[in-house]
C-alpha positions in Angstrom: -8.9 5.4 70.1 -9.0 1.7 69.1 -11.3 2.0 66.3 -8.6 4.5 65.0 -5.4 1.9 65.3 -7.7 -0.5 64.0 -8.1 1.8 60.8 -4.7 2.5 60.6 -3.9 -1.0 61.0 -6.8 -1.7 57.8 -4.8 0.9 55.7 -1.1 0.1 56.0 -2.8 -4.0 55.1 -4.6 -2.9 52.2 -1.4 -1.0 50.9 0.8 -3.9 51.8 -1.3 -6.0 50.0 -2.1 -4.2 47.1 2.2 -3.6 46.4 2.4 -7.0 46.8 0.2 -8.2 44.6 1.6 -5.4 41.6 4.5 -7.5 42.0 3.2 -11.2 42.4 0.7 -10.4 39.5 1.7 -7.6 37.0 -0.7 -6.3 35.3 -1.5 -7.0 31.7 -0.9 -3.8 30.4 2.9 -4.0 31.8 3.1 -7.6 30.4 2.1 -6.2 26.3 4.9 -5.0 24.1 5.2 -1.3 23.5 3.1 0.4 21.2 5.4 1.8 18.1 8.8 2.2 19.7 12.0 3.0 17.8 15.4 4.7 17.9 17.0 7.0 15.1 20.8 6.0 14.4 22.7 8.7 13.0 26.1 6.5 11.8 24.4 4.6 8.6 22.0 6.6 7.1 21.3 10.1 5.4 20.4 12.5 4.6 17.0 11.3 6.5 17.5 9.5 9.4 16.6 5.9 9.9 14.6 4.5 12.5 15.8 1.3 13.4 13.2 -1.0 15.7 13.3 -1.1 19.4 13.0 -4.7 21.7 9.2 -5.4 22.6 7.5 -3.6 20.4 3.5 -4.2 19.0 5.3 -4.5 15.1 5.3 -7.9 13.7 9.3 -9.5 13.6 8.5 -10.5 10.1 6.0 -10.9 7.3 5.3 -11.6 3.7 4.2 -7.8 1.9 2.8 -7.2 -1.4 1.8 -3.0 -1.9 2.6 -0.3 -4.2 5.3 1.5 -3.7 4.2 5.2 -3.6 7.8 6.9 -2.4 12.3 6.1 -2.9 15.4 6.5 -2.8 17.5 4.6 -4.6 21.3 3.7 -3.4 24.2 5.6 -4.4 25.5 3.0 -6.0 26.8 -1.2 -5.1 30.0 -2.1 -5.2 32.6 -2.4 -3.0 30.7 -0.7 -0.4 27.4 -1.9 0.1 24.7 0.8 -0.2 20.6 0.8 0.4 17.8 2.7 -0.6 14.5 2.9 0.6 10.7 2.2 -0.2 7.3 3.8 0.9 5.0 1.0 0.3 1.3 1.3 0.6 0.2 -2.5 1.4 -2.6 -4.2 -1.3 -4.5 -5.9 2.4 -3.9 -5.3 5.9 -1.3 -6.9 7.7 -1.8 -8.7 10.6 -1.0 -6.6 14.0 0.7 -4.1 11.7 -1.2 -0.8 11.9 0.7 1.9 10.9 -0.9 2.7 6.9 2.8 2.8 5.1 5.6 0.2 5.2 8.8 1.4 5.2 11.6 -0.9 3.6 15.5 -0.7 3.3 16.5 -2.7 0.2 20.5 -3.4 -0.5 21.6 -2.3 -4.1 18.6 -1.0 -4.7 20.3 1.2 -8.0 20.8 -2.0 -9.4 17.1 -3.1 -9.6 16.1 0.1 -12.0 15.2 3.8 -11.6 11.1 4.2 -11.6 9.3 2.5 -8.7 6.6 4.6 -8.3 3.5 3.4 -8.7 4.5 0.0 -9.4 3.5 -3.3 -7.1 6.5 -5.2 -5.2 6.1 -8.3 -3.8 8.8 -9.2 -0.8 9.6 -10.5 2.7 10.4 -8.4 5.0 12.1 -8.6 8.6 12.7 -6.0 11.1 15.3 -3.8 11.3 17.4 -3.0 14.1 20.4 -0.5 14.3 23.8 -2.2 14.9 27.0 -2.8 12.5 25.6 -3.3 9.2 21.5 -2.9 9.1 20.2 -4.5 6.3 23.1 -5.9 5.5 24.0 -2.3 4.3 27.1 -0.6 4.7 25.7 3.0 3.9 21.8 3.9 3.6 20.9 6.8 1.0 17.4 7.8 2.3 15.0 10.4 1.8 11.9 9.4 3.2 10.8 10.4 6.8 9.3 7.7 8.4 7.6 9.7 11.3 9.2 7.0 14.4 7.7 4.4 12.2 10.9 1.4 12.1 12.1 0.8 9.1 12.4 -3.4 7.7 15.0 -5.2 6.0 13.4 -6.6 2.7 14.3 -9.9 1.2 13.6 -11.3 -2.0 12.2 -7.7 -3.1 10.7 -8.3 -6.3 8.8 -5.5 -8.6 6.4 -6.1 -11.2 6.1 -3.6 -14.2 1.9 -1.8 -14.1 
């Protein structure tokens, strides 16, 4: 009968002490970011939705791309209301903890840049996007190109070079 409180006793210690220590010393795996996480915002974008990034995520905040752009949608126009397209970029070298295989860009007046993309190189910088008042700096995004929960990024500086 004492050997059994004494094992009883050894239990409730070795479950005190191992919920204790989970929250003295997280684990690693609760310290990392989240994988690929991102939210769809229905107010800014159509007629594909736009997924927008989520806090702690694995995806890089920023970071210098050079690809060819294999897939668009240009903006419905820029003017008084400031519209974005989008870009399906395939990237020329892999990108540092970026795994997914596409990049997918929102670019502000992106009618005003030309009609053709496809197939041609672009060279940019691009930042992460995250839904609030005006992603992107865009009022209205014209978009057509299903990310599959991959974020979308802002580009800056979006330059395209003729093949």
């Amino acid at each position: 009968m004492v050997s059994m409180k004494i094992g009883n006793i050894l239990l409730l210690a070795i479950v005190v002490l191992s919920t204790t220590s989970q929250l003295l010393y997280p684990s690693s795996r609760l310290q990392q970011a989240d994988k690929i996480s991102s939210v769809k915002d229905d107010r800014k974008s159509g007629p594909v939705r736009i997924y927008y990034a989520k806090d702690r995520d694995s995806l890089p905040e920023s970071f210098d791309l050079t690809g060819t752009i294999v897939e668009q949608t240009l903006s419905l126009s820029c003017g008084v209301v400031v519209f974005g397209g989008t870009l399906k970029i395939r990237p020329s070298q892999k990108i540092p903890t970026y795994s997914p295989e596409f990049v997918y860009v929102v670019a502000f007046c992106l009618s005003e840049k030309g009609r053709d993309f496809i197939g041609k190189t672009a060279t940019l910088h691009v930042t992460k996007s995250y839904t609030g008042e005006n992603p992107c700096k865009c009022e209205l995004i014209n978009n057509k190109i299903d990310s599959h929960g991959t974020p979308f990024y802002c580009a800056g500086d979006l330059k395209i070079v003729p093949n």
